[in-house]
C-alpha positions in Angstrom: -28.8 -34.1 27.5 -27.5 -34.9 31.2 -30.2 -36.1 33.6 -30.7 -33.0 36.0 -33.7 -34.6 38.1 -34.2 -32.6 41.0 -31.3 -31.4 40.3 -30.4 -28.2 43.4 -29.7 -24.7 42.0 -29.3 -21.7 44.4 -31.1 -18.6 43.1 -30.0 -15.4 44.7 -31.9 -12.5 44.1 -31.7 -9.2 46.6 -35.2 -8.5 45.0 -37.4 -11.1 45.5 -40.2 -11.5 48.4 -41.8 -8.1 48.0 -45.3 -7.5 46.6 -43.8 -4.0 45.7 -40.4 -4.8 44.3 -41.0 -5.2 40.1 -36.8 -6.3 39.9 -38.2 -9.8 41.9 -40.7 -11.0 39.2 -38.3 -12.2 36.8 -36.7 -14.5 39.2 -39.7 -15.3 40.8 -41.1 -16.3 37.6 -37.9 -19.0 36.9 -38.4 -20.3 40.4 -42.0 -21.3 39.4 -41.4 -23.0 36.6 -38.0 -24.6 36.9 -39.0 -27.6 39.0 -41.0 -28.6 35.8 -38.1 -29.3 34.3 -35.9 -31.0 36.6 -34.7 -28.2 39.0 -35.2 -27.6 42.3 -34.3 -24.1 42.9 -33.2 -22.5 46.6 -33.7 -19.0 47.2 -31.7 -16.5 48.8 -33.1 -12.9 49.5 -33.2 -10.7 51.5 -36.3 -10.1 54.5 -38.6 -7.9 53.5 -42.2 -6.6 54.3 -45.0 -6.9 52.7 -43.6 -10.7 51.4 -45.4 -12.2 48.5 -46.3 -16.0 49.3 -43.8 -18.2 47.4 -44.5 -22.0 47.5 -41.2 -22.7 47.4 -37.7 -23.2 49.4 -36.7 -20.0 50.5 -33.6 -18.7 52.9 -33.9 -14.8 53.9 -31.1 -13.1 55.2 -31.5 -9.8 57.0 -29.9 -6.2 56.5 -29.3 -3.2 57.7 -31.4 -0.3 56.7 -29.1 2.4 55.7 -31.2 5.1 53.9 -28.4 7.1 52.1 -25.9 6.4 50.4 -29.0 4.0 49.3 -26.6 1.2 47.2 -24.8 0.4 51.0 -27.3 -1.6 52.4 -26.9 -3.8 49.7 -23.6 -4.6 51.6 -25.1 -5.5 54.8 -26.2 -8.8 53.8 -22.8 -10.1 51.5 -21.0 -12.0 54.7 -24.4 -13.9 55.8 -25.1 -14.2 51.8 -21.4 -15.7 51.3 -21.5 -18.3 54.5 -25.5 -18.9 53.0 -23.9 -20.0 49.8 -21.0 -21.9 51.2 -23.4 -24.1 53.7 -25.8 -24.6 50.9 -22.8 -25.8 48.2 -22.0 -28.3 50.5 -24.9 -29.8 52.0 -27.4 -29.6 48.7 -24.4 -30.4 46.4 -24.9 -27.3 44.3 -23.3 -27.2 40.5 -25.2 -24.0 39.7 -25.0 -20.6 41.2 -27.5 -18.2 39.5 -26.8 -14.1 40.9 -29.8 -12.3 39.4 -28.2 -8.2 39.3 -28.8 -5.9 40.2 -27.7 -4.6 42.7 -24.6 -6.4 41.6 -22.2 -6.0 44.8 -23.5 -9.8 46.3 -22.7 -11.0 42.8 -18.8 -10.6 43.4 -18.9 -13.1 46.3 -19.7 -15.8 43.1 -16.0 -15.2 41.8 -14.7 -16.9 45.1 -17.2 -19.3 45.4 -17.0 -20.7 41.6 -13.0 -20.7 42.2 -13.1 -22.8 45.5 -15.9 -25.1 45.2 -15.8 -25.8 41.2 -19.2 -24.7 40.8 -20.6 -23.0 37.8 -21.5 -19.5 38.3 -24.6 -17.6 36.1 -25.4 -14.1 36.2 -28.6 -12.5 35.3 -28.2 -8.8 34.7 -31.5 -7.1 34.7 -30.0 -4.1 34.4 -26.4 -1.8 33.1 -24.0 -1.9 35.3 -20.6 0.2 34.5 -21.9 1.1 30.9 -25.2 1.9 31.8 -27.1 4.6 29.1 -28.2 6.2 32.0 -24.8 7.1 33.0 -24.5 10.9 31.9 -27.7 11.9 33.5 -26.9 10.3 37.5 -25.4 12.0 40.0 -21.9 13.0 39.9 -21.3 11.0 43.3 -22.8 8.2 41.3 -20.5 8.7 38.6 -17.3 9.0 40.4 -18.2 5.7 42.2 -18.6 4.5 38.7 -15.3 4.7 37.7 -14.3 2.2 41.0 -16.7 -0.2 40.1 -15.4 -1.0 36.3 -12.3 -3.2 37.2 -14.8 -4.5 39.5 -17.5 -5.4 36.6 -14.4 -6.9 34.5 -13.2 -9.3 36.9 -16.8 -10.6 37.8 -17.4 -10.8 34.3 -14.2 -12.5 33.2 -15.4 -15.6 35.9 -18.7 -15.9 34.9 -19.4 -19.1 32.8 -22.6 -17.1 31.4 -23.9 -13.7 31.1 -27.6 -13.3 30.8 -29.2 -10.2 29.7 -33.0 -8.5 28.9 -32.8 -7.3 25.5 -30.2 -7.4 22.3 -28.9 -4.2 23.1 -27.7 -4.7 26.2 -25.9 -8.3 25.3 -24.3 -6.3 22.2 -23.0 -3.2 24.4 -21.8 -6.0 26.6 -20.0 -8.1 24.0 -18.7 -4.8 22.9 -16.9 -3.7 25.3 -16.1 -6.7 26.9 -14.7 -9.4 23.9 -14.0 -12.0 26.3 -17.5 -12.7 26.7 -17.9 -13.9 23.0 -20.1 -17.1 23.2 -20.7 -16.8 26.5 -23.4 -13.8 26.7 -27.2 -14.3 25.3 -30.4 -13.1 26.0 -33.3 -13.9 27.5 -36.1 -11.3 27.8 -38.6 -10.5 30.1 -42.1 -11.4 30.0 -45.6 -11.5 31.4 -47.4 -14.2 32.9 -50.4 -15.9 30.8 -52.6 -16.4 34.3 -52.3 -12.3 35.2 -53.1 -11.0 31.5 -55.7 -13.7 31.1 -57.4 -14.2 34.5 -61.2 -12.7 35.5 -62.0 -10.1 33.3 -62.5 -6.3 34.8 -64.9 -4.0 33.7 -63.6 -0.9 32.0 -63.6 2.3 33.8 -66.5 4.1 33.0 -63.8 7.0 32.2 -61.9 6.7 29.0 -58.8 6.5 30.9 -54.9 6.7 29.6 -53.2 4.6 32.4 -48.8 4.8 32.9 -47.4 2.2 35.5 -44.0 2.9 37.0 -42.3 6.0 37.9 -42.0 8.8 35.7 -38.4 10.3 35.9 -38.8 13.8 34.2 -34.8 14.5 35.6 -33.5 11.8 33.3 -35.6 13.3 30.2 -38.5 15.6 31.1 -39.2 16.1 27.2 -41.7 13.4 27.1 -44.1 13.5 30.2 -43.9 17.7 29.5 -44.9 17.1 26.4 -47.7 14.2 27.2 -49.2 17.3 29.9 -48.8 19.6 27.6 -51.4 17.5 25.1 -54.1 17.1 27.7 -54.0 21.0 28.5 -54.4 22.0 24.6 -57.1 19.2 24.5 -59.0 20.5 28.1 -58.9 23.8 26.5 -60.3 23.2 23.0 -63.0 21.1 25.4 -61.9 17.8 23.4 -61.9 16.3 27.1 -63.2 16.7 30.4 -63.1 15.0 34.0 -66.1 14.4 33.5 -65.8 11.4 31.0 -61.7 11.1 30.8 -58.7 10.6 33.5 -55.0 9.8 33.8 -53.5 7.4 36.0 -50.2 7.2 36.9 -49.3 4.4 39.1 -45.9 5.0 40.9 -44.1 6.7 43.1 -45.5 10.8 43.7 -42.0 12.7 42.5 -42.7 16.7 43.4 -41.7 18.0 40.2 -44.7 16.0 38.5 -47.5 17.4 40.8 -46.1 20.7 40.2 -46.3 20.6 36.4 -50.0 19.3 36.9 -51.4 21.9 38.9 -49.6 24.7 37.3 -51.5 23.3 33.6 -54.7 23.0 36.2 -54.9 19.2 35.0 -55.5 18.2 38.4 -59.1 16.9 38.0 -58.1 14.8 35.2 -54.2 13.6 36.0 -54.5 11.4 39.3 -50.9 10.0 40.9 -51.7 6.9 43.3 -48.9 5.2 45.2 -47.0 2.1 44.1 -49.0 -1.0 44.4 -48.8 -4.2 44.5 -48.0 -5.5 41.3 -51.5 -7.9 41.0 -53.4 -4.2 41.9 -51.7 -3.2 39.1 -52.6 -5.0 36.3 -55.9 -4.4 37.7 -55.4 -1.1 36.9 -54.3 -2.3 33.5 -57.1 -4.5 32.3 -59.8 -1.9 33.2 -58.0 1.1 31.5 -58.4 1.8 27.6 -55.2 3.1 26.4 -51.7 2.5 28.0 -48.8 5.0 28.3 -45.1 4.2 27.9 -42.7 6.9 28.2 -38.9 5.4 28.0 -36.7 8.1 28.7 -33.0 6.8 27.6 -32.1 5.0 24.0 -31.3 1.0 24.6 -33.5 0.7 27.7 -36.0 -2.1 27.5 -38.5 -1.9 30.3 -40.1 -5.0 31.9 -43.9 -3.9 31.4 -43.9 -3.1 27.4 -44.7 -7.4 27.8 -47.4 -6.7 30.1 -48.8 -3.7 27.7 -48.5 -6.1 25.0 -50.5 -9.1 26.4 -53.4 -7.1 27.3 -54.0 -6.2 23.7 -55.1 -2.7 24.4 -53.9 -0.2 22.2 -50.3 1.7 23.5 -49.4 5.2 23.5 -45.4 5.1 23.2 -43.2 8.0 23.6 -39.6 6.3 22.8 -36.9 5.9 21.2 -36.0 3.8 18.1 -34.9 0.5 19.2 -36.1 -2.6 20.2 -39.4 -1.5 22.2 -40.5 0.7 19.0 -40.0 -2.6 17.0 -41.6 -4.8 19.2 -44.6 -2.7 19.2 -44.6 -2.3 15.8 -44.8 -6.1 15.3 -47.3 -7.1 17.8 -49.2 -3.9 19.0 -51.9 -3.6 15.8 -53.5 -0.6 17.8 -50.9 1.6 19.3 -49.6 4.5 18.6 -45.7 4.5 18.3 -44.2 8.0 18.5 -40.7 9.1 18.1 -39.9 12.5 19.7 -43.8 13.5 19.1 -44.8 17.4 18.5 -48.2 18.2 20.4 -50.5 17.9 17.6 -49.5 14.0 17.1 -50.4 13.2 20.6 -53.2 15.0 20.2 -54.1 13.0 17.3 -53.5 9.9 18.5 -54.9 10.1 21.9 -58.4 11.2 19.9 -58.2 8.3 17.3 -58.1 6.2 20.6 -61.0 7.8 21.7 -63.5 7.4 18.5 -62.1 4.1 17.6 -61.7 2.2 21.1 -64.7 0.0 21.0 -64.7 -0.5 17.2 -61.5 -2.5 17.3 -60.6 -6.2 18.4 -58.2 -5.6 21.9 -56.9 -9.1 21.0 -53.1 -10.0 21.7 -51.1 -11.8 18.9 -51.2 -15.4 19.9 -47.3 -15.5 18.4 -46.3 -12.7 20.8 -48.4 -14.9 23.5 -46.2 -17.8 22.8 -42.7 -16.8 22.3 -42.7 -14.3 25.3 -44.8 -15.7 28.1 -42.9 -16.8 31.9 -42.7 -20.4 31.3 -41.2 -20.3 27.4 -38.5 -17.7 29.1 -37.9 -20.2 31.7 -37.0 -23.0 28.7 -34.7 -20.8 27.5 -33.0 -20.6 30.9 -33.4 -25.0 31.2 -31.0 -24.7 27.9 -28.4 -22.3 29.4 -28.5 -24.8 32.8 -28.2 -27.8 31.0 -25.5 -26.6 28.5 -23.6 -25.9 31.6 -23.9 -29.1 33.4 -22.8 -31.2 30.5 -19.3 -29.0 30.5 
């Protein structure tokens, strides 16, 4: 294996500082651990407030707020990000260039710099780009943009030297539709971190209390959260629950179309919306809440805090898909309730089994799920890629 000690790799990730932005932990979370194995990672980001303390090198560029078309101001930054890269390649004597994605437009820059300076380039796609499931259901201005951004994609793609994705899915659409990338394209999921899922213990709320973190997007597939709201009013009316001893949280962004739906079922003493917070508030939030709601609203969409659910060992209310979510809950989630395209009385049902059988039942996480998908093992996985690289 090539000796790597303190060996420089530039990071750049447009989510990063923010206590707010959840697309910065993953990145965050290599950049902790990396220098334990023999890399000394430099950060590029962008300036942000509300910045999360990183112990770390760290260069912020700065840039300029455009509020719609939202995906421009992630333009702003590329010609400071590109002379960044270039000052850093040569003074640090960089062999790595690691573009975390998206947004993927800073990414590009990478094709020039991997071309001129012999330098190997990794991306990190945390989400679809071009072939993105969600694709039917975004704007048609989104769309049309779309169809610009594909040649785009495969020339970024064709000059990568490795593709990193989230989930299996993902690297198989990828592989798919782009057969170049055979052998080069793996995955590397997310995770949670062993010290926020096993730090001070919180008390319960003294509420039986169904908690959902992250935004709830009822214009990409409003079947599931209706449905969900739907339970809870046939439940309030056959006086199963009350606000008296039962709430629902949902943490995330207040969208008008939810409040709506709540007040016109008349669930507004018992469904609560707070703001986003910062993601330690959070899983808070989490550890003192009895059973946790995931709604996934598109097929082949893995979302970052299924690992978080998971960890916790609280039991899981899913509304999803089949897929790789179902089956990871499945195999590590003894508790939870897994439900495919649910009617009302199976929510009902499960959300009451929760109820009478909470305290009976060991909220204990798997200590194989603790060890294959925690930060640091996620971060060996990436040490492999690095080191694969370097000896090329």
């Amino acid at each position: 294996m090539t000796n790597n000690k303190s060996q420089k790799i530039i990071l750049v990730s447009y989510h990063f500082s923010s206590e707010y932005e959840t697309g910065g932990i993953r990145v965050r979370k290599f950049a902790k651990y990396l220098p334990q194995h023999g890399f000394d990672p430099i950060i590029v980001t962008r300036k942000r407030k509300h910045l999360r303390q990183f112990n770390g090198r760290i260069v912020f560029l700065r840039t300029i707020p455009i509020k719609w078309p939202f995906h421009l101001e992630a333009f702003t930054w590329i010609p400071s990000l590109f002379l960044t890269c270039v000052r850093l390649i040569r003074s640090e004597k960089i062999r790595i260039l690691f573009f975390s994605c998206g947004p993927f437009s800073a990414a590009l820059i990478g094709i020039l710099l991997r071309k001129v300076f012999k330098v190997k380039l990794v991306l990190d796609f945390r989400d679809y780009w071009t072939i993105s499931p969600y694709l039917p259901k975004i704007p048609r201005f989104n769309q049309f943009l779309n169809i610009f951004q594909k040649p785009l994609e495969r020339m970024l793609l064709k000059s990568t030297d490795r593709l990193i994705t989230i989930q299996k899915t993902m690297e198989e659409s990828y592989e798919k539709t782009f057969p170049f990338l055979t052998g080069r394209v793996g995955t590397i999921f997310n995770g949670f971190e062993k010290e926020d899922v096993s730090g001070p213990d919180h008390k319960l709320f003294e509420k039986f209390t169904i908690l959902h973190l992250g935004n709830i997007h009822m214009d990409l597939n409003p079947f599931y959260p209706l449905i969900f709201l739907d339970s809870l009013q046939k439940m309030r009316d056959e006086k199963t629950i009350d606000e008296s001893f039962f709430q629902v949280l949902l943490i995330g962004e207040k969208f008008e179309f939810v409040s709506r739906k709540i007040q016109a079922l008349g669930l507004s003493g018992i469904v609560r919306n707070i703001e986003r917070l910062p993601h330690k508030e959070a899983l808070v939030f989490l550890k003192r809440s009895h059973l946790l709601l995931l709604i996934t609203e598109t097929e082949g969409i893995m979302t970052s805090k299924i690992f978080e659910y998971i960890a916790t060992g609280k039991p899981i209310l899913a509304l999803i898909k089949e897929g790789e979510i179902k089956d990871l809950i499945v195999k590590y989630s003894k508790h939870s309730y897994p439900l495919i395209r649910p009617n009302i009385e199976q929510l009902v049902k499960a959300i009451k089994d929760c109820m009478e059988n909470y305290s009976y039942r060991s909220n204990v996480p798997g200590e194989s799920f603790l060890a294959i998908y925690n930060r640091e093992n996620q971060t060996k996985q990436l040490v492999m890629v690095l080191n694969e690289l370097l000896e090329k």
